[in-house]
N, C-alpha and C positions, 0 to 999 in steps of 0.2 A: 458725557455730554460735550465738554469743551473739547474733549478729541477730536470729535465731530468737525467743529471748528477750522483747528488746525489741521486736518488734513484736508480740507476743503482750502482754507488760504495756500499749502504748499502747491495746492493742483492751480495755483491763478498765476494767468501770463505775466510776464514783465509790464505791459501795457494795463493789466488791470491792477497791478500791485500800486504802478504812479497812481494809477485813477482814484483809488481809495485813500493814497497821499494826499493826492491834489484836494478831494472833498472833504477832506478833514479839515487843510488847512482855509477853506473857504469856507467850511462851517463856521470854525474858530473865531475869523476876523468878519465874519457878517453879509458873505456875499462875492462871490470873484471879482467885481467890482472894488471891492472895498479891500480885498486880500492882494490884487496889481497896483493899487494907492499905494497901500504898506510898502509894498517890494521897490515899488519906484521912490518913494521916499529915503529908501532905505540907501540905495542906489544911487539916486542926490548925495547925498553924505560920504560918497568915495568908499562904500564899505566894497571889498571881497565877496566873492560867492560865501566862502570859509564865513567870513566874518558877517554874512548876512544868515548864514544856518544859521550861527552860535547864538543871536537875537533870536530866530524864531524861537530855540530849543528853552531859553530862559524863559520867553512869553508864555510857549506855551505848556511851560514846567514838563518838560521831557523826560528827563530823569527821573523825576518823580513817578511820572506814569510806567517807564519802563520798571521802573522796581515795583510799583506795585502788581502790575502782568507779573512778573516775576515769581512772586510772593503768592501770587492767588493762580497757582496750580493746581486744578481738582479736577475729579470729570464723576463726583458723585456729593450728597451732603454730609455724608462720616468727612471726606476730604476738605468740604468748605469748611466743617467746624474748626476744622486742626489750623487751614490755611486765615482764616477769623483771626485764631490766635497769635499765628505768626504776626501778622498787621500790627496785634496791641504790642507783642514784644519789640518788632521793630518801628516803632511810632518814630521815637526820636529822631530816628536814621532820615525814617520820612519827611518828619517837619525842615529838618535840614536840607533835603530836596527841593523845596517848594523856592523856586526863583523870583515868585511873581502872580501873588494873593487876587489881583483883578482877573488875571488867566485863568486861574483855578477856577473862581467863579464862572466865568466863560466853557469852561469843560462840564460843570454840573450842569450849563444851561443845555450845551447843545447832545450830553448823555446820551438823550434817549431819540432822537431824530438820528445821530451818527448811528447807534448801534443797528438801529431799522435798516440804515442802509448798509451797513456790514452785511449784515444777515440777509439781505436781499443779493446781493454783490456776491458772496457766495456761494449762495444753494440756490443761485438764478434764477429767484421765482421773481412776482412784480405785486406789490398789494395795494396799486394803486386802483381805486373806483371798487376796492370791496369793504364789504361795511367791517366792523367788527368782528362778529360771526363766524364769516368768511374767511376773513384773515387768520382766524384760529386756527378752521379747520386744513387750511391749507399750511397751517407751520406745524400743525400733527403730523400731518404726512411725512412731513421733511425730521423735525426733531422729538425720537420717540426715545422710550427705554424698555430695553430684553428683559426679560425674566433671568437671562443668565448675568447679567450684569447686577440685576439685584442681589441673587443670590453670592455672588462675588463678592460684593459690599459686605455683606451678613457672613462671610465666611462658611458657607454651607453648599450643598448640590442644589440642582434644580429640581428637585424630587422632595427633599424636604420643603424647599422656598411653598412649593405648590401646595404640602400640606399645610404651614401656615397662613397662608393666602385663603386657604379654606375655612382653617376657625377662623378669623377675623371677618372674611368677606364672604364667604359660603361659594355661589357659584359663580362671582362677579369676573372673575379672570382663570375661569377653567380653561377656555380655550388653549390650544397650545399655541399658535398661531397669535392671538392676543397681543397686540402693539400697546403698550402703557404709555402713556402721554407724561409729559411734564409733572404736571397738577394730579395726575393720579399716584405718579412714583413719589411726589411728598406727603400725598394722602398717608400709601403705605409706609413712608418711612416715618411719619409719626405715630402711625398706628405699631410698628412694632420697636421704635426705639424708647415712645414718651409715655407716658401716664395717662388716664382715661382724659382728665382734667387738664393738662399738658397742651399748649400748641408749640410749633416750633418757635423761638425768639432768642437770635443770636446776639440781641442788644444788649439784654436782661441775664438770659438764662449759661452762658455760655459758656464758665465757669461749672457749671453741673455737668451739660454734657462731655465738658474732656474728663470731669472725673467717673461719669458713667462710661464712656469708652475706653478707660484705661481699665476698667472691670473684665471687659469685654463687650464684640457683638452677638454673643450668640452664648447660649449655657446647656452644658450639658448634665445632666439628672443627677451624676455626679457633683458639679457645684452646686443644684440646687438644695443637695443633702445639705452641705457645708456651709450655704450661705444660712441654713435653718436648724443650725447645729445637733444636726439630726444625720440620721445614717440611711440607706439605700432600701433597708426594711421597711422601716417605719413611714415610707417616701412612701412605697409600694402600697403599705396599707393603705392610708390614707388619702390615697391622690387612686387609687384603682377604679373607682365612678367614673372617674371620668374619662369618657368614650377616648377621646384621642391618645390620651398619654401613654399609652401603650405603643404605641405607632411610630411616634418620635424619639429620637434622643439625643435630638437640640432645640432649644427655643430663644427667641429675640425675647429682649428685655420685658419688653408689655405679659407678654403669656408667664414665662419666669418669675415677674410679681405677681402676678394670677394665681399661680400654683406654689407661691410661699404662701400667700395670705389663708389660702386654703387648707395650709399645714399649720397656722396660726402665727405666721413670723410676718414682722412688715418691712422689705428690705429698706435699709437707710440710704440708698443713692439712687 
């Protein structure tokens, strides 16, 4: 997903790279009016170009935001969770960034209006004068997710991804063709990383899932003998009903606790 991004900003001219500078810094300070105040004040006081950046870069805690871009490299949620943790490991680093606690504030405000016009400034669309709705359907078009990019995440082919797509969802994404949205690809990825009762919460939970992903994302019949201290036999007997297992021989976490508990193990992560 965030590739997507970045290779859409590397396609932008010299002229629309200022242009997203410039709006930022006018979001920031309240208005182009209010951000040529700054500048000219700034400029009263005999500062430098140099030494007029180096005030904005404190104002608008600069470095803080570079490191955290930095930091929050992902283009799937196995990756957010990791990049999650990197954040808590490097807090410190960050709170030491922070030049300028009123600015900070000023960035949470203007968040989510800046990012609208990123993502508009990019993928050239315009959503002005459409309701909600609208505006959905047209960021589908623009930011989807492949089937093969799921399967990537899950370390599996696109042949298996399809047959668990199938137990879980039946005929909802048979298509081959099939564009996965945003909202659906975390449907599925809680449907086969988390527990029936599980929603995602990296607030809370996010501690479990690095140590469910150091398990692994995917199991093969093989580990599920061993996580059930059971062998390949006894697997076969017992798990032989049921229509799919025969078919597969990997499965995402969710089906993998399906089919211990059905051997009578309850895994512990």
């Amino acid at each position: 997903m965030l590739d997507k991004f970045l290779e859409n900003y590397k396609r932008l001219s010299f002229e629309k790279e200022e242009e997203l500078t410039n709006n930022f810094f006018v979001m920031f300070y309240g208005g182009e009016k209010e951000l040529l105040s700054r500048l000219d004040k700034l400029k009263e006081q005999s500062n430098t170009d140099e030494e007029i950046f180096e005030i904005l870069k404190i104002e608008t805690n600069l470095d803080f935001w570079l490191k955290i871009e930095e930091i929050l490299q992902f283009n799937n949620i196995t990756e957010l969770i990791k990049a999650t943790s990197r954040l808590q490991e490097n807090r410190d680093e960050l709170v030491n960034l922070i030049t300028d606690y009123e600015g900070l504030k000023k960035m949470f405000a203007i968040q989510k209006p800046f990012a609208e016009y990123n993502f508009e400034t990019l993928f050239d669309i315009n959503f002005d004068g459409k309701n909600r709705e609208e505006s959905k359907n047209l960021a589908k078009g623009i930011i989807y997710v492949t089937k093969e990019t799921i399967a990537k995440e899950f370390d599996c082919n696109k042949r298996t991804l399809t047959k668990w797509l199938k137990i879980c969802f039946e005929d909802r994404f048979i298509r081959k063709d099939r564009k996965i949205t945003i909202e659906e690809y975390i449907e599925i990825f809680e449907k086969f990383f988390l527990n029936d009762d599980e929603y995602l919460d990296l607030n809370n939970d996010l501690n479990k899932y690095l140590n469910r992903l150091e398990k692994g994302v995917n199991f093969s019949k093989s580990d599920l003998a061993k996580l059930c201290d059971s062998d390949l036999k006894t697997q076969k007997e017992n798990l032989k009903k049921i229509a799919f297992f025969s078919s597969i021989n990997k499965f995402p976490y969710s089906i993998c606790k399906n089919l211990a508990s059905r051997m009578g193990y309850e895994l512990e992560f």
